[in-house]
C-alpha positions as CSV (number, residue, x, y, z in Angstrom):
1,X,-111.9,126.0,-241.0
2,X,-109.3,125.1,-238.3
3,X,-106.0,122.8,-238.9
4,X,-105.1,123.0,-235.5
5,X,-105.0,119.4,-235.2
6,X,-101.7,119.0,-236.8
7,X,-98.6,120.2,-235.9
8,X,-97.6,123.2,-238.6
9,X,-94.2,124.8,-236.5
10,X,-90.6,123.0,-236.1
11,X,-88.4,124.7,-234.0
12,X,-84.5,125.2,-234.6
13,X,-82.5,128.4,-233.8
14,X,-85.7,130.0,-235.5
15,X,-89.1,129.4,-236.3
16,X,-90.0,127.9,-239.4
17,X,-93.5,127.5,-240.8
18,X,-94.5,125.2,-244.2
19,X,-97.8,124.9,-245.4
20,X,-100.1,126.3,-247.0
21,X,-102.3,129.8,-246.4
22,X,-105.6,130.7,-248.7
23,X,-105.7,133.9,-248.1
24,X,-109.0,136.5,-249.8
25,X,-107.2,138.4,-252.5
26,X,-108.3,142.5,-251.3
27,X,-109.1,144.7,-254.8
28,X,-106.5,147.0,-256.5
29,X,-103.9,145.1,-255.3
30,X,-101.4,142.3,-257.4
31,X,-101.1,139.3,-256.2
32,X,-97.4,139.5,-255.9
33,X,-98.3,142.2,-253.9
34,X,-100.5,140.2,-251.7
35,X,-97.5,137.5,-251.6
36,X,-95.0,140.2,-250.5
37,X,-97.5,140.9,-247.2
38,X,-97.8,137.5,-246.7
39,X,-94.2,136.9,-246.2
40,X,-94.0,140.1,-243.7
41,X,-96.7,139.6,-241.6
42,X,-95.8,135.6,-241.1
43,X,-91.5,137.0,-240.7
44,X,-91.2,134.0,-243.4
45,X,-88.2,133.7,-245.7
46,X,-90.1,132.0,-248.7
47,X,-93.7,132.5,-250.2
48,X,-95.2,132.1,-253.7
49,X,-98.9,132.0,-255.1
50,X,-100.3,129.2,-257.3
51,X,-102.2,131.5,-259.7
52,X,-102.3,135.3,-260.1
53,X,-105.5,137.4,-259.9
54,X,-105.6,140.6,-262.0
55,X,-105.0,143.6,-259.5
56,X,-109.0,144.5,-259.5
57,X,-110.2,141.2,-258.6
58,X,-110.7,140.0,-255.1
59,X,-110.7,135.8,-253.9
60,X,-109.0,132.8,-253.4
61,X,-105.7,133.0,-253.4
62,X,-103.5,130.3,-252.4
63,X,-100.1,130.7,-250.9
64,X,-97.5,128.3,-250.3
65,X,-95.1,129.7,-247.6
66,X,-91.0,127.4,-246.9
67,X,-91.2,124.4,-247.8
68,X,-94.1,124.0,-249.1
69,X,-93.5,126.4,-252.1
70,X,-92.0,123.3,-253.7
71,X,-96.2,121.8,-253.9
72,X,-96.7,124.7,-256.5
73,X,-95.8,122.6,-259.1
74,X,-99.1,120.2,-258.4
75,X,-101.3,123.0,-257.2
76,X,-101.4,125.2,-260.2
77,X,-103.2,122.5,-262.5
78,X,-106.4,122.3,-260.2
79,X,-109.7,123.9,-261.7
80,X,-110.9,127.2,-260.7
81,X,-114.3,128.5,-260.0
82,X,-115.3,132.6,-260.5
83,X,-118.3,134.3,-259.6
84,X,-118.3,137.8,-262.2
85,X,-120.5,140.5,-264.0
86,X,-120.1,141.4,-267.2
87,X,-121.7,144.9,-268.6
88,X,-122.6,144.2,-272.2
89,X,-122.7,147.0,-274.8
90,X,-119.5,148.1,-274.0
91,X,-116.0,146.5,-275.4
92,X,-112.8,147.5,-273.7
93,X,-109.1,147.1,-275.5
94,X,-108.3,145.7,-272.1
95,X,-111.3,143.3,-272.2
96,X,-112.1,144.4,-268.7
97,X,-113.2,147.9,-266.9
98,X,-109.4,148.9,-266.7
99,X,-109.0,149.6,-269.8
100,X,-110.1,152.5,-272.4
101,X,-113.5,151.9,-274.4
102,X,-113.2,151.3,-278.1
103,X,-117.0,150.9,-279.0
104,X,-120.1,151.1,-277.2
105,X,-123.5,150.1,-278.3
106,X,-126.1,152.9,-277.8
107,X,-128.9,150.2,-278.3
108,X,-128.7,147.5,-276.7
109,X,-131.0,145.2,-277.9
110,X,-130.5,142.0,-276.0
111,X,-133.1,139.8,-274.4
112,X,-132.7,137.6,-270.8
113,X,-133.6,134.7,-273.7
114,X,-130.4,135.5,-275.7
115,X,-128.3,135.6,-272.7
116,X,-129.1,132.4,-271.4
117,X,-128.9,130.8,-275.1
118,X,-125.6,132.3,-275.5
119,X,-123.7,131.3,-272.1
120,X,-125.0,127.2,-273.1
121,X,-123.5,127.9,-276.5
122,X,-119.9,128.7,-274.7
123,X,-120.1,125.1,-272.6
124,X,-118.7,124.0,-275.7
125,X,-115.8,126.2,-276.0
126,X,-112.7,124.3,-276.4
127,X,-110.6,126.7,-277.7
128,X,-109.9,130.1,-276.5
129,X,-107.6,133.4,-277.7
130,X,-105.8,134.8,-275.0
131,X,-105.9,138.9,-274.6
132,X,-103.0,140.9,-276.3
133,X,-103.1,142.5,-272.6
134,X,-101.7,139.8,-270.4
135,X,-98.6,138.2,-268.9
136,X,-98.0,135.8,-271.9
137,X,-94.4,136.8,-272.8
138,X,-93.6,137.3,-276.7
139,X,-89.7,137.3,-277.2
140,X,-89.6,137.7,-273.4
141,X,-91.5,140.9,-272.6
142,X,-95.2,140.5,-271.5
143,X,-97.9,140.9,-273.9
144,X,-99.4,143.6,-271.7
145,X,-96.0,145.9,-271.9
146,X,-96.1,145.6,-275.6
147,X,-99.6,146.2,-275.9
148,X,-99.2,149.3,-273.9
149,X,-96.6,150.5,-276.4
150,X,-99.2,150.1,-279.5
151,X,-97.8,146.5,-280.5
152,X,-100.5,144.0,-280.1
153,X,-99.5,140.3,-280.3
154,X,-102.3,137.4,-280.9
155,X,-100.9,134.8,-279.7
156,X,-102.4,131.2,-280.9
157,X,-105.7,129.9,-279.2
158,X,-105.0,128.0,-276.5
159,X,-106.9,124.8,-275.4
160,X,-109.2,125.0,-272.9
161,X,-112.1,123.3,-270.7
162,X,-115.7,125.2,-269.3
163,X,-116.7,122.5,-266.8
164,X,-119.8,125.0,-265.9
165,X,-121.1,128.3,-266.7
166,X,-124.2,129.5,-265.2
167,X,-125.9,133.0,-265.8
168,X,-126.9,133.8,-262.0
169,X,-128.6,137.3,-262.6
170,X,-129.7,139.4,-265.4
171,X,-130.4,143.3,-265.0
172,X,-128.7,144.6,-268.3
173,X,-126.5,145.6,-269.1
174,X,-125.1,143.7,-266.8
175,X,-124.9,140.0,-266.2
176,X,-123.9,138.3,-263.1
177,X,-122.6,134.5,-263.8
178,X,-120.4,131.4,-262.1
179,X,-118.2,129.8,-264.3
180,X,-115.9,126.6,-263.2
181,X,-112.6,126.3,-266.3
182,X,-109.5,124.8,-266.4
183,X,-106.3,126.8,-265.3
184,X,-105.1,129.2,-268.2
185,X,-109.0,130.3,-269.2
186,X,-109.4,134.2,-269.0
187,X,-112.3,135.2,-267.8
188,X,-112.2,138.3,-269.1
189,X,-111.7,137.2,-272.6
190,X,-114.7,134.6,-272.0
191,X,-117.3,137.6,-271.5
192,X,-115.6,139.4,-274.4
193,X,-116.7,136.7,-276.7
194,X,-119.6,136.4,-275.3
195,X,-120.6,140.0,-275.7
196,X,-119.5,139.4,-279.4
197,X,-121.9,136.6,-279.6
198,X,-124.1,138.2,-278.9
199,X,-123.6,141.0,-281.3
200,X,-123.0,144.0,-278.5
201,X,-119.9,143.5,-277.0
202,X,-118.9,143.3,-273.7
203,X,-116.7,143.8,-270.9
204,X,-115.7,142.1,-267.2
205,X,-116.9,144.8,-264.4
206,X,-116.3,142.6,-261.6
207,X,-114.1,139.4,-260.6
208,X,-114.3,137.1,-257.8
209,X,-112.3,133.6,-257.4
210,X,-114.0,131.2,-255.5
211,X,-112.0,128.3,-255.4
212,X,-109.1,127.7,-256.7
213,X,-107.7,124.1,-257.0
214,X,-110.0,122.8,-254.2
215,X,-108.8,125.3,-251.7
216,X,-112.6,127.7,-251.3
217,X,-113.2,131.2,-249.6
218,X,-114.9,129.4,-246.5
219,X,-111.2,128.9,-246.0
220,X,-110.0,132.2,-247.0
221,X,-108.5,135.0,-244.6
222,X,-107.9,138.5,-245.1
223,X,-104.6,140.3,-245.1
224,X,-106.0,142.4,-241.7
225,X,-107.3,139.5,-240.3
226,X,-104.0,137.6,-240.6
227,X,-102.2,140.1,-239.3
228,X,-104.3,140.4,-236.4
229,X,-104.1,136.1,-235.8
230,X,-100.7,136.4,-236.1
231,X,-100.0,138.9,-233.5
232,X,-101.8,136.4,-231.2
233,X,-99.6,133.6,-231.6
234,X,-103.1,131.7,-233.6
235,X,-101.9,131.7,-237.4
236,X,-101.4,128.1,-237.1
237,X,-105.1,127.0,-237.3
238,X,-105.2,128.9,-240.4
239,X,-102.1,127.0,-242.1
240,X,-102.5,124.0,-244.3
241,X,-100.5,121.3,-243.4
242,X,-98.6,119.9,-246.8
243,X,-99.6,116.2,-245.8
244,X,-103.7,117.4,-246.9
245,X,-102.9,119.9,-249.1
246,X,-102.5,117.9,-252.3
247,X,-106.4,117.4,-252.2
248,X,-107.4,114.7,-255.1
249,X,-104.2,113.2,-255.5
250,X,-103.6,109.6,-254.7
251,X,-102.3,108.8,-251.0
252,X,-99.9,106.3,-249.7
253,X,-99.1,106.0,-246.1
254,X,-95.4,105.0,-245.7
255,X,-94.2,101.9,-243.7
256,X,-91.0,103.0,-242.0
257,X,-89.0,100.7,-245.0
258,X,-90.3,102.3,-247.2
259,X,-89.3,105.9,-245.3
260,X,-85.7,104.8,-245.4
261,X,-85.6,104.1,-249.0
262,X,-87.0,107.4,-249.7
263,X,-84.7,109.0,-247.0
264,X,-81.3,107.8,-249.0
265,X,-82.9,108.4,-252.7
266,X,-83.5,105.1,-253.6
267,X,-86.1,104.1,-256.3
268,X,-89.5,103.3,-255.5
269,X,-90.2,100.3,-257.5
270,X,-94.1,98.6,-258.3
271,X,-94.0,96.2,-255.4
272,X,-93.8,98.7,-252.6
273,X,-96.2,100.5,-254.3
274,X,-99.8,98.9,-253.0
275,X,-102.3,99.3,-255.6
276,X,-103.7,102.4,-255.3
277,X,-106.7,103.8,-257.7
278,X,-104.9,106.4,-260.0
279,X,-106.8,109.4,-261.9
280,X,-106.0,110.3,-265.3
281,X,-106.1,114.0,-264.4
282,X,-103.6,113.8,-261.5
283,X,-100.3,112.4,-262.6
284,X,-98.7,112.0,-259.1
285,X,-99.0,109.9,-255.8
286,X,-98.7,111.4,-252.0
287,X,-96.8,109.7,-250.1
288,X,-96.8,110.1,-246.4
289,X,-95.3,108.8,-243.3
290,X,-98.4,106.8,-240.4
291,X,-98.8,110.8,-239.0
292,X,-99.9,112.3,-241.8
293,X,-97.0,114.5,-242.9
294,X,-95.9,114.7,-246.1
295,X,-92.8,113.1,-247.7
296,X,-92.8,112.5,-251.0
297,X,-94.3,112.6,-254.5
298,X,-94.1,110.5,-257.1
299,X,-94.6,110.6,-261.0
300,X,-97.5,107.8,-261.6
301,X,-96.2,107.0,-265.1
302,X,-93.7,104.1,-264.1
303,X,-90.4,103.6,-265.7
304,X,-89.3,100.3,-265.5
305,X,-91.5,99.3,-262.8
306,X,-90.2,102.3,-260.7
307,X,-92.2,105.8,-259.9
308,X,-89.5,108.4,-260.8
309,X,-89.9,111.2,-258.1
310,X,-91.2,114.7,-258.8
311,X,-90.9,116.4,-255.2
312,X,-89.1,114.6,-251.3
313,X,-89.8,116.7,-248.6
314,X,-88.1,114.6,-246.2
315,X,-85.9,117.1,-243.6
């Protein structure tokens, strides 16, 4: 998919890029890893991701590079789909095929029947406990570096949403499935239950994102690939422009009036808002000026009559 259409680069005394890159997360590698080529290969000063993949899984991975680091804040809360396999019989203390085995099941008496009957069961799942090996600090050090040590910290379940899981293949002991959750659901720990469910155990062998707050891998680019696009002077039909980034959220085209008032800092009352049909699940408004570029956005929950703001991109 090509954003070409829009213009991406402002020139000054160098070249500065803002927008957002998806790019297709390699295996064995951390995503801050991935960031850190990013921001090399595009000779950019600032780059973040909006949600890390562990090191042996591979997908969607969105990047905010300059300015457009500040959108993180509204991209992180998007739903993510995952395309895995899960090898029952076999339960890992890491929950996944990094870690060491603690118990395997020499038997493994599970049907295709009890597969399918136990992945419906977990639609329902509202509540989930996250893995003593993961990023979740306790007294500021990670989880995982305690863990590692022989101190093992359950934290307290932590909501969560399964919007869709669906068993795709079964050829035990492994299990291939799609499952679409809300951001903070571990995958890992999702197959782990489910293993224990189904009275085996079970691990995650394999890990794919495939979309990640709206942004898909038919939009996704490899680390070699960008490299070689932007030798060529052609990364910018691969960039995001902020103004269509914020996919879902409520969009207000800007009269030039209304541009001012945001250009000085002044509030944003009710009446200059028109109505526009909010979503319970997206807190914020986009506001942009007639060509589509971003500007500003705005909190949805008025305060006396005004919409406080929660990001101006305004140069």
């Amino acid at each position: 998919m090509e954003y070409s259409n829009t213009p991406l680069l402002h020139h000054s005394n160098d070249m500065i890029m803002n927008g957002i890159i998806v790019v297709d997360k390699p295996p064995d590698v951390t995503s801050a890893q991935v960031v850190t080529q990013v921001k090399r290969i595009l000779k950019v000063r600032k780059a973040g991701h909006t949600g890390t993949l562990d090191p042996f899984a591979t997908g969607v991975l969105v990047c905010c590079i300059n300015k457009a680091t500040r959108l993180a804040q509204f991209l992180v809360y998007g739903k993510k789909r995952y395309e895995g396999v899960m090898r029952l019989g076999i339960r890992t203390d890491t929950q996944d095929l990094t870690g060491r085995v603690v118990s395997k099941e020499p038997d493994l008496r599970v049907t295709d029947r009890d597969v399918h009957r136990v992945f419906l069961s977990f639609l329902e799942v509202t509540h989930q406990n996250p893995p003593a090996y993961s990023a979740l600090k306790h007294n500021g050090i990670p989880l995982y570096k305690l863990a590692r040590r022989g101190t093992f910290i359950q934290k307290p379940p932590r909501r969560i949403s399964i919007y869709g899981l669906e068993v795709l293949d079964v050829s035990l002991p492994d299990v291939r499935f799609e499952v679409c959750c809300s951001p903070g659901t571990y995958v890992r720990a999702l197959c782990a239950d489910i293993g224990d469910a189904l009275g085996c155990g079970a691990h995650l062998t394999g890990l794919c994102r495939t979309e990640n707050g709206g942004f898909g891998l038919d939009e996704a680019i490899s680390l070699n690939t960008l490299e070689k696009v932007s030798a060529t002077g052609e990364i910018s039909n691969h960039i995001i422009p902020m103004g269509i980034a914020l996919r879902g959220m409520p969009s207000i085209t800007a009269n030039s009036e209304l541009l001012k008032k945001i250009q000085h800092g002044r509030p944003v009352t009710q009446e200059e808002i028109p109505a526009v049909r909010l979503r319970e699940t997206c807190p914020w408004i986009k506001l942009t000026d007639p060509k589509g570029k971003l500007v500003a956005v705005l909190s949805s929950s008025k305060k006396d009559c005004v919409y406080p703001y929660a990001c101006v991109l305004l140069d």
